[in-house]
C-alpha positions in Angstrom: 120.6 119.3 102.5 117.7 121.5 101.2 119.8 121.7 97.9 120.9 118.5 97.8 117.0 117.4 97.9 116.2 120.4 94.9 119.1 119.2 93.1 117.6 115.5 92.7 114.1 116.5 91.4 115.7 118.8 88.8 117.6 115.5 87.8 114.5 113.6 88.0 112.8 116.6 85.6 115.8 116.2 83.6 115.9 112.6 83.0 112.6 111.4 82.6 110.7 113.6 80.8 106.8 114.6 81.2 105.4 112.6 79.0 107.5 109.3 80.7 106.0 109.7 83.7 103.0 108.4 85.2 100.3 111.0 85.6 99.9 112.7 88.8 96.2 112.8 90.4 96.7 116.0 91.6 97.3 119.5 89.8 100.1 120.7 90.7 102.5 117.2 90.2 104.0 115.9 93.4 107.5 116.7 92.4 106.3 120.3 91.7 104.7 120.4 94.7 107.6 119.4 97.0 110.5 121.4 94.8 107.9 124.6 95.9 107.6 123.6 99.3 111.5 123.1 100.1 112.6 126.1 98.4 110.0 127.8 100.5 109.4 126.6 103.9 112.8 124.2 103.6 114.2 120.7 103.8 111.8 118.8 106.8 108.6 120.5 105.1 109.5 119.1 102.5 110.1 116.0 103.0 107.0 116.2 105.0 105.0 116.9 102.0 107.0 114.2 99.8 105.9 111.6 102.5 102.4 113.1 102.3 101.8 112.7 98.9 103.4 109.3 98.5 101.0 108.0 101.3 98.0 109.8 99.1 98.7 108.9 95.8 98.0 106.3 93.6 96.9 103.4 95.9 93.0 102.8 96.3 91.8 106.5 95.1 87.9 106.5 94.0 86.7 109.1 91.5 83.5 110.5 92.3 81.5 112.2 90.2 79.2 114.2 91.4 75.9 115.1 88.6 74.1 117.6 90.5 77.3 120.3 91.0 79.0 118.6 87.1 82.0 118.2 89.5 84.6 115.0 89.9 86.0 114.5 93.2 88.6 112.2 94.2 89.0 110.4 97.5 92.5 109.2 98.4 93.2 106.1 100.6 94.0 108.1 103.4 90.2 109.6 103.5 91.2 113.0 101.8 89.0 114.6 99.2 90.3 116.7 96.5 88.1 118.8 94.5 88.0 118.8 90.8 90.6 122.3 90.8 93.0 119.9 93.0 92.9 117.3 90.4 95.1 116.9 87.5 93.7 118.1 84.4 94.4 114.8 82.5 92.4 112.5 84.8 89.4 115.1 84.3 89.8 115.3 80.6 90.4 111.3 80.4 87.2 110.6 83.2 85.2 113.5 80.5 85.9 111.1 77.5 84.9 107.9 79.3 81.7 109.5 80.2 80.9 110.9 77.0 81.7 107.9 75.1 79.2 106.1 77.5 76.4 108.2 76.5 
């Protein structure tokens, strides 16, 4: 089962490529995230983590930027913070631009 759950997100890697898919909030993309996870710790972790990402993701995340530290957090629906190193590099760059095309 742990293969068979491997197997799908290097067919979803395969079939929709990068640039087709919506950009993750966090660094490390969900599906990268969960392919680590089940080859490490195996199948329920993983799916644990799947689960915990879907719940986290996209739905009803602030961005918070924080002037003092020059830092952007993001808090997820769930109540979770992730700091700027946790968050994908193209919300930073694209939150960056917005701000500097304010001033």
């Amino acid at each position: 089962m742990k293969r068979f759950l491997l197997y799908f997100i290097k067919l979803y890697w395969l079939f929709i490529p990068a640039n087709k898919r919506k950009t993750c909030i966090y660094h490390k993309s969900c599906s990268r995230h969960v392919y680590d996870i089940t080859s490490e710790k195996g199948l329920f972790i993983g799916i644990k983590a799947l689960a915990t990402r879907i719940k986290t993701c996209r739905p009803n995340h602030k961005i918070i930027y924080q002037a003092k530290e020059n830092t952007l957090l993001i808090k997820l629906s769930d109540g979770t913070i992730l700091q700027q190193n946790e968050i994908s590099e193209n919300i930073v760059l694209a939150y960056t631009h917005t701000m500097i095309s304010r001033d």
